[in-house]
Each structure stands twice: as structure tokens, then as C-alpha cells.
C-alpha distance (Angstrom), angle and dihedral (degrees) to the residues before:
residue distance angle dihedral
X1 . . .
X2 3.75 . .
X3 3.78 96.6 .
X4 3.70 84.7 50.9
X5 3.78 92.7 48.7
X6 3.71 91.8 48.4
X7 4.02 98.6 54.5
X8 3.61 89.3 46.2
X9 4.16 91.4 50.7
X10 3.93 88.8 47.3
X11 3.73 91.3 45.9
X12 3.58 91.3 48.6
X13 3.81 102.0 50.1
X14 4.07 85.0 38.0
X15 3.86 93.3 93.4
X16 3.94 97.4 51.1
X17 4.22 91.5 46.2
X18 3.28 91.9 51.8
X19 3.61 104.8 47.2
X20 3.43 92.0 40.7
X21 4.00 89.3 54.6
X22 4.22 92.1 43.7
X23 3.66 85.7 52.9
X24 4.22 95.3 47.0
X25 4.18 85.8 49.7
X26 3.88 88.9 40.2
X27 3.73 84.9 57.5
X28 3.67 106.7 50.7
X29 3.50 86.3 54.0
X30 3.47 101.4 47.2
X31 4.02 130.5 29.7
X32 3.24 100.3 -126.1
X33 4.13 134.9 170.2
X34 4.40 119.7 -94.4
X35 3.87 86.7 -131.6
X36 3.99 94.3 44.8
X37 3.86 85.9 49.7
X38 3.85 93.3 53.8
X39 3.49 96.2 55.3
X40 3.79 96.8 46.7
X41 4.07 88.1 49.6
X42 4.07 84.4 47.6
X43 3.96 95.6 39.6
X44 3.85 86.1 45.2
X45 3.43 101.2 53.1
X46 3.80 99.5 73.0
X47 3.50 95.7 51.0
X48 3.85 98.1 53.2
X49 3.81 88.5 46.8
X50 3.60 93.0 57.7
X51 3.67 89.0 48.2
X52 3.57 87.5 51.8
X53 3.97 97.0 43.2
X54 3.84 85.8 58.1
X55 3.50 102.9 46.6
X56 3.68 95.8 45.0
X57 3.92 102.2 34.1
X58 4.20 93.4 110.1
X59 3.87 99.5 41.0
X60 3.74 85.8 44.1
X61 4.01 122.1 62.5
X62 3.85 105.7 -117.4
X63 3.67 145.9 63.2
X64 3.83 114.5 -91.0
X65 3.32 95.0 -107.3
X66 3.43 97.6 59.3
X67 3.71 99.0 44.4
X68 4.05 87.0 50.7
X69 3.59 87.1 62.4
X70 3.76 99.7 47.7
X71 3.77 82.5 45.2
X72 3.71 87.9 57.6
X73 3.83 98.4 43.3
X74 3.53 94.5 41.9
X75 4.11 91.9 46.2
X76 3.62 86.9 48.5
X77 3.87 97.9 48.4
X78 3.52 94.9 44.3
X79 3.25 89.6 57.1
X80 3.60 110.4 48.2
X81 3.76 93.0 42.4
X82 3.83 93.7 70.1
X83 3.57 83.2 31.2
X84 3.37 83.8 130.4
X85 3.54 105.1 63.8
X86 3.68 97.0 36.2
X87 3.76 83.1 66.4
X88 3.22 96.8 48.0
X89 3.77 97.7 52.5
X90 3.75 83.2 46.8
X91 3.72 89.5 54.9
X92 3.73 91.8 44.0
X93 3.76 93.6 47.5
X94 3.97 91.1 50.7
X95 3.93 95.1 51.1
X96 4.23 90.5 47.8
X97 4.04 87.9 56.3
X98 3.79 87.4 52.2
């Protein structure tokens, strides 16, 4: 039960971590705007939790569907509760390219 509980947590949280991280390398390579940033981290996170819900649907209790949307809400809350600091490493990030 706990192994079980643990893939499902990682798989969960997956989509978030690694949008997040595509969007820190994206950044260092290209200047790009806070605002443009947040909505390719929130436009992103959908799509990588589908890809997630598929590939994980039979080690993971749960339809796809329904682990797409707890990818989704989870990715999303995640997220915007260190929203904070997200933005400011964005922020940070931006004024060290300068």
C-alpha cells in the first residue's frame, strides 16, 4: 500500500516539476517575459499530465481520466501555492540576464 501510494504521489506531482524545470532551462536560454513564462508553465501543465495519466494508468489505481484530473489539480495547486517564490525566482532570473 505504501509503495503504491508513493508512485501515484510522484506521478502526480510529475507534471508540475517538470514544467516548472523545462521552463527554468527554457529561460536561461532565452530572455523571456515573467507573465509569458506563467502561462507556458500553466498551458504546459495539462499536457504533461495527460502524458503522465497515460503512461501510468495500470501501475497507478484509477482510470486515466481521473488521474489526468488530479494531475491537473494537483499541478495547478502546487503551483500557485509557492506562487510566490516561483515568481520571484522568475523575477530574479530576468534581472541577472539584464
Amino acid at each position: 500500500m505504501v509503495a503504491v501510494a508513493l508512485i501515484a504521489s510522484v506521478a502526480l506531482s510529475s507534471p508540475a516539476t517538470v514544467a516548472l524545470h523545462i521552463l527554468l532551462w527554457l529561460s536561461h536560454k532565452i530572455k523571456l517575459e515573467g507573465s509569458f513564462l506563467w502561462m507556458l508553465l500553466m498551458a504546459s501543465i495539462p499536457v504533461l499530465a495527460l502524458l503522465v495519466a497515460w503512461l501510468f494508468a495500470d501501475y497507478v489505481p484509477g482510470k486515466t481520466g481521473f488521474l489526468l484530473c488530479l494531475g491537473i489539480v494537483s499541478g495547478y495547486v502546487g503551483i500557485l501555492s509557492h506562487g510566490v517564490s516561483v515568481a520571484q525566482f522568475f523575477n530574479s532570473h530576468q534581472n541577472e540576464n539584464e
